[in-house]
C-alpha positions in Angstrom: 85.7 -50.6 69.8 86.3 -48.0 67.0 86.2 -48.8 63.4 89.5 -48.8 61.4 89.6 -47.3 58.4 92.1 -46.6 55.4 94.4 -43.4 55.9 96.3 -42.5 52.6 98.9 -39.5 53.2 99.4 -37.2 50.5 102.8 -36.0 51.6 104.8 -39.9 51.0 101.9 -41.8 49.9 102.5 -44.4 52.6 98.9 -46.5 53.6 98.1 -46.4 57.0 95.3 -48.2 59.0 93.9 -45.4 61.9 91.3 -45.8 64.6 90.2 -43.1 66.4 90.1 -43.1 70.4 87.5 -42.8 72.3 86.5 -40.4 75.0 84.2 -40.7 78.7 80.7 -38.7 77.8 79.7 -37.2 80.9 77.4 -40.5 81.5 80.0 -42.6 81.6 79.7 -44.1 77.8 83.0 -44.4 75.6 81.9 -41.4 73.1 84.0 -42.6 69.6 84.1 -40.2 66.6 83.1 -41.5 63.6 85.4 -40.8 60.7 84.5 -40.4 56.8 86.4 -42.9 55.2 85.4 -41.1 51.9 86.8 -38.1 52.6 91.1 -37.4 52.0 92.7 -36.8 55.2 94.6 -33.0 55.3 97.8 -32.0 56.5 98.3 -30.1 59.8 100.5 -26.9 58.9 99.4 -24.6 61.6 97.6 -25.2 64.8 94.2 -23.8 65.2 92.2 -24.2 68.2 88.6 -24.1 66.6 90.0 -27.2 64.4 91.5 -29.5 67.1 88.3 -30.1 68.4 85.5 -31.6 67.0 81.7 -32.1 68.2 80.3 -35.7 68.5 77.2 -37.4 69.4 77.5 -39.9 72.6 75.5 -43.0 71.1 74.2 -43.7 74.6 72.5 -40.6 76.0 72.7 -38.4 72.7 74.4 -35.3 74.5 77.0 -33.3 71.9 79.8 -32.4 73.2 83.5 -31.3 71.5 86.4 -33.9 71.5 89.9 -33.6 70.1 89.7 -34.0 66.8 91.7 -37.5 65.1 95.1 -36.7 63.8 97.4 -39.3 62.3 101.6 -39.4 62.8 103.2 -40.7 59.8 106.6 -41.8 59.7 107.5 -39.1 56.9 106.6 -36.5 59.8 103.4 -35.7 58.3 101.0 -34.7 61.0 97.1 -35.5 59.0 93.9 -34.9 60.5 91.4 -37.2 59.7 88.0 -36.0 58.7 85.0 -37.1 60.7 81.2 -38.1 59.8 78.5 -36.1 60.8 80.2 -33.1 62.7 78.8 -30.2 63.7 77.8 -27.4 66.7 74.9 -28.2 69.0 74.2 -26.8 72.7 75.2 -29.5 75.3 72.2 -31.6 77.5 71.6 -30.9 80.5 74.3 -32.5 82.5 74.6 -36.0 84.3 76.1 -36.9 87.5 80.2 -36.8 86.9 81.6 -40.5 86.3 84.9 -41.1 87.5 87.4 -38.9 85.6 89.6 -41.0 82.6 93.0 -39.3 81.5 94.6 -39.2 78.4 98.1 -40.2 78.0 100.9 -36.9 78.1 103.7 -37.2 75.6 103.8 -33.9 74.2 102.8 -30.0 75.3 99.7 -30.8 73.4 98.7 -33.5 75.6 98.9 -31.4 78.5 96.3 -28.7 76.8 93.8 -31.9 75.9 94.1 -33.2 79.0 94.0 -29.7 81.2 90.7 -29.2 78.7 89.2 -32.4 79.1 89.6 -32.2 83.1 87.7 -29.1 83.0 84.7 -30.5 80.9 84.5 -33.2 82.9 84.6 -30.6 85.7 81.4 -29.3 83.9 82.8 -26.2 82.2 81.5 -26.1 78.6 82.9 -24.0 75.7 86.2 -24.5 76.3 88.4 -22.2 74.1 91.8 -21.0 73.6 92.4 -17.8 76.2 92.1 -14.5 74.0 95.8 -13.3 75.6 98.3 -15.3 75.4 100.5 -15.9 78.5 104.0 -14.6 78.5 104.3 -18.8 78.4 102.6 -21.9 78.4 99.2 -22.2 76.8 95.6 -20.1 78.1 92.5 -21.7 77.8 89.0 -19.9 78.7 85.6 -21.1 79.7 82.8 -19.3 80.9 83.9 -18.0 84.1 87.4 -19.2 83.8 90.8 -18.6 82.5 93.2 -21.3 83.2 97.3 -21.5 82.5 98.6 -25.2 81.5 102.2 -25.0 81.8 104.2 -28.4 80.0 107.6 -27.1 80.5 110.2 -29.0 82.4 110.6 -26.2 85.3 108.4 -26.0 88.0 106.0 -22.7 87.7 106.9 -19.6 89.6 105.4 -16.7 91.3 105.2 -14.2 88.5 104.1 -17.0 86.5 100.7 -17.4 89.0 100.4 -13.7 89.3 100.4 -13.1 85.7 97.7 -15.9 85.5 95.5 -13.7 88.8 95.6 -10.9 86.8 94.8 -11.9 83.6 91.6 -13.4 85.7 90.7 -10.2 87.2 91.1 -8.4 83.9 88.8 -10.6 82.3 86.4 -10.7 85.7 87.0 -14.5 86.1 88.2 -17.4 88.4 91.6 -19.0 87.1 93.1 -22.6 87.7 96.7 -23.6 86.8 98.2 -26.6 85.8 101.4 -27.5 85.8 104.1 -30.5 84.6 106.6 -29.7 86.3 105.1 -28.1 89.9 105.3 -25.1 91.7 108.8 -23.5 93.4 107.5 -22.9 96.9 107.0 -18.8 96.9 104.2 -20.0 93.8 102.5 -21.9 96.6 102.5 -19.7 99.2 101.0 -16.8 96.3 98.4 -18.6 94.8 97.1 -19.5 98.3 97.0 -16.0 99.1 95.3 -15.0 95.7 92.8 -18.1 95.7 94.1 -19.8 93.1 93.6 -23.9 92.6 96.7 -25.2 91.5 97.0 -28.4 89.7 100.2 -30.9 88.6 99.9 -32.9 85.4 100.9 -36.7 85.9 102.4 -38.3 82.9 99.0 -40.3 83.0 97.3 -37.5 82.3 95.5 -37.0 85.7 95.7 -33.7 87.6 96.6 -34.3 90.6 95.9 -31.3 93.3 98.6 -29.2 94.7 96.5 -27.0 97.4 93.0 -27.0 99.3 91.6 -24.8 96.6 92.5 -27.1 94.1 90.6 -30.0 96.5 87.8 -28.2 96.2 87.5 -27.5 92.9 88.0 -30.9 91.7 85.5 -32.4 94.7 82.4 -29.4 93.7 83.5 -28.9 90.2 81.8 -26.1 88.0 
């Protein structure tokens, strides 16, 4: 169980008690940041994706691995992150055999990203990044050897939509996966099968759920 500690906000002053959520390591062990309670907690003004994630030590195996970093809500409509202990870059181990996969709860277009991101690592791709170019909509993330689209609209993704997503792939010499709230409109299907693509739907739990064989696939032989 994570440790609480005191969360001041600078914007209203209120007091808050916060503890941060834990995460599956890729051997199975809750992986729990540790936050500073001596440091101040800072406002989230703009989005950066090089801040939303943090890299954490699993207590239990010792591998490093990056995690979304602990934000805070406050009632005033403050959005703080809250600083964590001992922080820093380190190469991943070697990798372990996959445990079953544990979502994260969707309830905003951000959720969808951690939980599209957090599939793929426990798919084993590492160094996952936000894509270079930006989709004509939705969010891009990139790993090595893979772009993939997360899509958290309310309308189900549609052909262009895929082949803008195959050809940002080929520019960038890649394989490509797409995830999607809201599904697919049947002429998306019958594309990405043609092009190859796995295509993925986002449950409100946070588990993709696969749309086509590729998609199968992928999530049976992962990375």
């Amino acid at each position: 169980m994570s440790e609480s500690v005191p969360v001041h906000c600078p914007a209203c002053r209120r007091e808050h008690v916060y503890s941060a959520p834990s995460y599956p390591c890729a051997c199975g062990a809750p992986v729990t940041p540790c936050l500073d309670d001596a440091a101040e907690p800072t406002p989230v003004a703009h989005r950066a994706w090089d801040e939303d994630w943090v890299t954490v030590s699993c207590g239990a195996c010792g591998r490093r691995d990056q995690w979304p970093q602990p934000e805070l809500g406050c009632p005033c409509g403050a959005v703080l992150r809250v600083p964590v202990a001992g922080t820093g870059s380190a190469p991943p181990s070697d990798p372990e055999p996959r445990p079953a996969f544990r979502p994260v709860t969707i309830r905003t277009a951000r959720d969808a990203v951690t939980a599209a991101a957090l599939y793929l690592r426990w798919l084993g791709y590492r160094d996952i990044r936000r894509a270079g170019e930006r989709p004509p909509s939705g969010i891009g993330l990139a790993a090595r050897g893979l772009v993939a689209h997360v899509d958290p609209t309310v309308r189900p993704a549609s052909r262009r939509d895929v082949e803008c997503l195959w050809l940002t792939a080929m520019t960038e010499d890649s394989g490509c996966v797409y995830f999607s709230l809201a599904g697919y409109a049947e002429d998306a299907r019958e594309c990405a099968e043609a092009l190859g693509i796995p295509l993925f739907v986002l449950d409100l739990t946070g588990a993709p759920q696969a749309v086509n064989p590729l998609a199968d696939e992928m999530d049976a032989e992962g990375a």
